[in-house]
N, C-alpha and C positions, 0 to 999 in steps of 0.2 A: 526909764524902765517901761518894757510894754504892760501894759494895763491888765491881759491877762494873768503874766506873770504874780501881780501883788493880789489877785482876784483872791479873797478867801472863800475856801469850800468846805466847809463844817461838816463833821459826821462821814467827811468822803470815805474814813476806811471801813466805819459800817456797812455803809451803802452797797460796796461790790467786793465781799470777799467772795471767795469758790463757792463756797457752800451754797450761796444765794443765786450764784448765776447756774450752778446746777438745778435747782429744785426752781427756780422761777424762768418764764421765756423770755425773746428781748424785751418783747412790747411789757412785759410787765414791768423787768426793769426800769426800762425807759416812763413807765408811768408813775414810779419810786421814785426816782430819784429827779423828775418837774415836782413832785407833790415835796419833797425832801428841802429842797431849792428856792421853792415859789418860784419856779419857772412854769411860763405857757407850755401846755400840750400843745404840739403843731397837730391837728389832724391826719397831713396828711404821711408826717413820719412815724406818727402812728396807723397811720391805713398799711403802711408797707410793713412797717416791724410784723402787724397781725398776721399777713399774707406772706411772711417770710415761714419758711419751714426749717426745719431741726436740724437736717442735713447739713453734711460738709461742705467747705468750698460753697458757702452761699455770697454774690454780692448784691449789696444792697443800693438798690439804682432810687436815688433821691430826688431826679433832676428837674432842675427848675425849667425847663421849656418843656415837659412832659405833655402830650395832647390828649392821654388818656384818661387820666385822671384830676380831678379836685383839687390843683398845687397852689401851696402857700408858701411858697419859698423859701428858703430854711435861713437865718440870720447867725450873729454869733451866738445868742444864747442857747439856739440850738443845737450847734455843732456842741456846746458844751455839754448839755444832757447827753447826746449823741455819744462822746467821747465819752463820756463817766459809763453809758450803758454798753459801751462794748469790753470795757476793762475785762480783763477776766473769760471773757470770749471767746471759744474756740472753734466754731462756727463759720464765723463769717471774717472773709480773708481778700474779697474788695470790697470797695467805697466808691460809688459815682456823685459827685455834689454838681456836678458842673451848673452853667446855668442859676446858683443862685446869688443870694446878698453875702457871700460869707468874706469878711477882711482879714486883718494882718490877726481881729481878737480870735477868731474862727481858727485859722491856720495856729494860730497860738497852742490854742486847743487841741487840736489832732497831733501839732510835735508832740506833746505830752503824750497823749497814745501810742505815739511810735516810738517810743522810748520807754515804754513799758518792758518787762522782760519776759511776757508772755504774750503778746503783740504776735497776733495773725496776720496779719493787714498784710496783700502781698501786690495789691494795685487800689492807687488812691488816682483817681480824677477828678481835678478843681480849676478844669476848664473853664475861663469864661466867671471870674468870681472878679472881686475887687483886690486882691490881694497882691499887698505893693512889696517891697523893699522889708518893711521888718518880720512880713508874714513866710518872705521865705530866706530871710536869716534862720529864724528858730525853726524851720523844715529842715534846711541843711545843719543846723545844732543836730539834729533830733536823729540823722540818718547817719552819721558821724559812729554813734554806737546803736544803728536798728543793722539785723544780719536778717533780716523777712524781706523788705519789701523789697518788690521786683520792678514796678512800672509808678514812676510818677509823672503826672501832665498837669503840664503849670497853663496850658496853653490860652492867650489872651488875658493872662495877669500881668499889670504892668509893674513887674519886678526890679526892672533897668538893672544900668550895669551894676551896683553895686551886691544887689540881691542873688544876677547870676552869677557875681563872682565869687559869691559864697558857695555856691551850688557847683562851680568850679571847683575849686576846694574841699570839696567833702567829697567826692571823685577820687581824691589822694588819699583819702581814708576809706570809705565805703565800698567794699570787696563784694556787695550783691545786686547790685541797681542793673538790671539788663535795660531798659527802656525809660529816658528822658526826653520829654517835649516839652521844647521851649521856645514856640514858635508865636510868633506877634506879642515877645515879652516887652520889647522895646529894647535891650541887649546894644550895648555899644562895641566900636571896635575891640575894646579891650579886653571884653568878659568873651569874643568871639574867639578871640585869638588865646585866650586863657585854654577854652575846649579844646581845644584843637594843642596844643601844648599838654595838658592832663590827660588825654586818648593817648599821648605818646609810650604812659607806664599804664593806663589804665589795663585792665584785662578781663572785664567782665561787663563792659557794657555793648551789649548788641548793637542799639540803636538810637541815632540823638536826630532833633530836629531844632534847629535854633532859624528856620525860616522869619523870616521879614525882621532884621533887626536893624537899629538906626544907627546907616554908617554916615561920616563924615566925607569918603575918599571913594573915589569911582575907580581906583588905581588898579584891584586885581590883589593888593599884596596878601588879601586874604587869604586866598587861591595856593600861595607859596606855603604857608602854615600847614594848612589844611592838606595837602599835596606830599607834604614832608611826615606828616602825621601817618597816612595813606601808606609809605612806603615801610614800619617798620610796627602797624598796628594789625596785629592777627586776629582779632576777635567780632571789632565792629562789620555787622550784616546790613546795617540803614542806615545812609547818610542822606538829609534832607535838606539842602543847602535852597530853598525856594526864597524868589524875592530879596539878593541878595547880591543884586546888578553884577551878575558874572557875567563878563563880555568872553569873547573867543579866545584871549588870551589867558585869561583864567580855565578855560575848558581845557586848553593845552599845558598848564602844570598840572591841574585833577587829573589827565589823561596820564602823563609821567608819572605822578604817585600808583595808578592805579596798576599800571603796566609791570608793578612790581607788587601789588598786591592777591591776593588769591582767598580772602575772607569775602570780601564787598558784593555783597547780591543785589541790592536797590540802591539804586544812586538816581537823588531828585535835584531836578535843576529846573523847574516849573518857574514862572514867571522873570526870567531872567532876560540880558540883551545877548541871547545865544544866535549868531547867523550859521550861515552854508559853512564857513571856515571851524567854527567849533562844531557842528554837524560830521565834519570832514575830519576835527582829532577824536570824536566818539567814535565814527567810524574806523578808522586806522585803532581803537585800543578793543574794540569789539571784533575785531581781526585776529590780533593777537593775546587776549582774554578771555576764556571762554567760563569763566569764572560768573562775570556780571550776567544777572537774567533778568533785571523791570528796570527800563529808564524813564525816565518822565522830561519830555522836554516841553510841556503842555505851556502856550504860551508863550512862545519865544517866534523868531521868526526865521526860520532854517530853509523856505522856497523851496521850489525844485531841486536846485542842487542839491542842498543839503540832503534831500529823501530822496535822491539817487546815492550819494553816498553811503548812504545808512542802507541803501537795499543791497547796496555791491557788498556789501558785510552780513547782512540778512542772506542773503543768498550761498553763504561761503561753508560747509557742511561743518566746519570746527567752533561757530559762532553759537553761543550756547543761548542767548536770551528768548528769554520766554516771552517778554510784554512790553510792548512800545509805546506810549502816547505823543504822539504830534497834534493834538487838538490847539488849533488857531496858530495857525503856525503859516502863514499865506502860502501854503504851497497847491499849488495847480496840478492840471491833468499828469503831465509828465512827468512829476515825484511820485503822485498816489499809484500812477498803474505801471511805475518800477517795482512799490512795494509789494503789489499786487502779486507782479510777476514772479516776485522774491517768495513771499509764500507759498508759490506751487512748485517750486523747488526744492525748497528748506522747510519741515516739518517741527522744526523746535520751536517758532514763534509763533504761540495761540493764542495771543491777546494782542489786537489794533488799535488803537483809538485815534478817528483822524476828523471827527467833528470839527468844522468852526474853518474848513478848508474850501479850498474851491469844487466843489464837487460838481462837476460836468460831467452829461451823459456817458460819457466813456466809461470814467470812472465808476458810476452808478452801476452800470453794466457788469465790469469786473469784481465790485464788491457782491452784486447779486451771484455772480457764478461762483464766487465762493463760500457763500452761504447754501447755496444750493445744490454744490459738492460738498457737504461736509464739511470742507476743508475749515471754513471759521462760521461756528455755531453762534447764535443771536447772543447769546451772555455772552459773549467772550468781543463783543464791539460795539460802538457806541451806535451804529447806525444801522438801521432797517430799511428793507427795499422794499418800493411799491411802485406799482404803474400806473399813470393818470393821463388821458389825451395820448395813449397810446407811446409817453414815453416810459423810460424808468427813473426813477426818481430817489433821493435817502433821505429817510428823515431819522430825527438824533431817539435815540433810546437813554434812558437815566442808569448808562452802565460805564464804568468806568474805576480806575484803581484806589479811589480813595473818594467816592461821592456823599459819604455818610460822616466825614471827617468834624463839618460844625452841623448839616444837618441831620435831625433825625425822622423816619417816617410814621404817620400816625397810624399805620396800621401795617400789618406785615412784618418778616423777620428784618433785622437789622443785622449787617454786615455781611451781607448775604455773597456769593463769590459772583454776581454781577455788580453788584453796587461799592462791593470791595474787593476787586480782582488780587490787590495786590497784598489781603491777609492769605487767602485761600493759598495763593501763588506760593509764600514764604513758609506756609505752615506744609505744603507739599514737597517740600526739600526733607530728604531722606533722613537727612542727620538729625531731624528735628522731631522731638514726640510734639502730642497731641495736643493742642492749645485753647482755653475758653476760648470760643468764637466771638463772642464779645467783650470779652474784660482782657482778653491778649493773656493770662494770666495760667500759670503752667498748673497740671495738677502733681503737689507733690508735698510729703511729709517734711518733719524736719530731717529725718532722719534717710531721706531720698536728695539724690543730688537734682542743685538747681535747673532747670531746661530753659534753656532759650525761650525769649519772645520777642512777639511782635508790637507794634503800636497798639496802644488801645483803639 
């Protein structure tokens, strides 16, 4: 039995009935119930509780790589006060812990919370904690019977398969989860191909990442899963498949699933063995799909050919996407200033990213003329033009579709639509209301239907 579980907590229904959480604020709570406990006051989850206000829809950003402030990093015994002082709560509706020491006893803790019956909580982040195998047993116990929360990020806990096969699992039961990240869980074939099987009745979840998981087999058959999933799944908006050796042939059954689907707006395939030949099936299903609008082929290596390919489809007036990245992708003069040419034709694609390329003067040239028409504004690409010794030159700018994803910056807004082209991007689709800009997290009652989101 987990340890939380048998933890005795005395006095707990004292502590947080209504009454108390009306007429007291959190930081008072939360300073009841360490004093209650003989638990440590953390300073500085008390510095934020003070500086949290009354308001709705507050989330409570806790994270342990903060640069602004004084962090002590929160352990389990904190999440346990933490957890005891939100009972009862109706306030506050995210959680950011990412970044700290919190385990399977922490996560222990917070299932309990979400399994309250008056449980806010509608985006929890526990990026980046220690939380293995039984800490997200008892999360997926806890979401089984929670109908709130909307976004959970596991991302960088090593869960492995067994942990995400529970979380698989609770997919078959849990009717409100729009946003799962489960991306460098360590996730084996099995728990891979589990998602990709539960997306086939699921119907409420937007978007999943299970990026860099530990496969055994270079085969592709993933690809057949996931592809089969694609053709008969109407809901899902984000597929994140990064780091997860898709060769060309796997691009070419995603490409068949997709060819039949008409939900799928962001399809990531970052870090993969993608050449010119799966360049060449993106191309051919962006032809005939005018559905997809952000790709990410960031990292792969698709050359010339392949960014002629993709411009012969950029260029085609039915081809609906909005945002491309080819960063590090060896392609030379004669891809970039196809794509180049493809944008002064085709007005739908306002986002480039071609960083980490071969960028020769030609090219420098034609990305300056189109900053300098209008045509593609400095946020909207990674690269900015300069002249030195009389030539023209690009150097890389920090914009792109996902740059805030493990970092954060120490001063300035975060998620901002250069540094996160590809929130801004998702949240400007028609069908979608208005979304926290950084907790991804919808504003909406109980008694209001759920809205779509994005990653946190």
């Amino acid at each position: 039995m987990p340890e939380w579980e048998s933890l005795e907590i005395p006095q707990l229904k004292r502590l947080t009935p209504a009454s108390m959480m009306c007429s007291r604020s959190v930081s008072e709570v939360y300073t009841a119930v360490c004093e209650q406990h003989g638990l440590l006051i953390n300073p500085y989850v008390l510095q934020v509780l003070q500086e949290t206000t009354e308001d709705k829809n507050v989330r409570l950003k806790l994270r342990g790589n903060s640069r602004l402030k004084g962090v002590q990093k929160l352990n389990d015994s904190d999440l346990l006060a933490l957890s005891l002082s939100l009972r009862n709560n109706r306030t506050v509706t995210g959680l950011d812990v990412r970044y700290n020491n919190i385990t399977d006893e922490g996560a222990g803790h917070l299932a309990d919370l979400l399994q309250e019956e008056n449980s806010t909580l509608r985006c929890l982040d526990l990026m980046c904690n220690d939380i293995q195998t039984e800490g997200a047993e008892a999360l997926a116990k806890s979401l089984q019977c929670n109908s709130v929360l909307l976004s959970l990020r596991l991302t960088g806990n090593k869960i492995g398969n067994r942990g995400a096969m529970q979380l698989a699992s609770m997919l078959q039961v849990n009717n409100t989860l729009q946003d799962l990240d489960l991306a460098d869980c360590d996730l084996a074939t099995q728990s891979v191909i589990a998602f990709a099987i539960v997306l086939n009745s699921n119907r409420t979840l937007h978007s999943v990442n299970i990026s860099r998981p530990l496969l055994f087999s270079l085969q592709d058959e993933l690809a057949v899963h996931w592809s089969g999933m694609l053709v008969v799944n109407r809901t899902l908006k984000q597929l994140h498949l990064g780091k997860m050796c898709v060769t060309d042939s796997g691009v070419e059954r995603l490409a068949e699933g997709l060819r039949a689907n008409h939900s799928l707006r962001y399809l990531d395939l970052r870090c993969n063995h993608v050449t010119r030949d799966g360049a060449r099936h993106l191309a051919d299903l962006l032809k005939q799909n005018p559905t997809l609008q952000i790709v990410d082929l960031s990292s792969n290596r698709i050359e010339d050919d392949g960014a002629v390919y993709l411009s012969e489809a950029v260029a085609r007036p039915t081809c609906g996407l909005r945002a491309l990245s080819i960063t590090s992708n060896n392609i030379g003069t004669e891809g970039l200033l196809s794509l180049a040419q493809a944008m002064k034709v085709n007005s739908t694609l306002t986002h480039i990213y071609i960083w980490g390329n071969h960028l020769e003067e030609p090219v420098c040239q034609a990305f300056r003329e189109l900053a300098a028409s209008g045509r593609l504004p400095p946020e909207r690409t990674d690269v900015s033009a300069y002249e030195a010794d009389g030539e023209v030159r690009l150097a890389e700018a920090f914009h792109g579709l996902r740059r805030h994803y493990y970092w954060t910056p120490c001063s300035g807004p975060e998620g901002g639509p250069a540094t996160d082209a590809a929130l801004t991007l998702t949240q400007d689709t028609p069908t979608h209301p208005p979304l926290f800009p950084e907790s991804g997290c919808t504003k909406h009652t109980r008694d209001q239907p759920v809205a779509p989101l994005q990653p946190c």
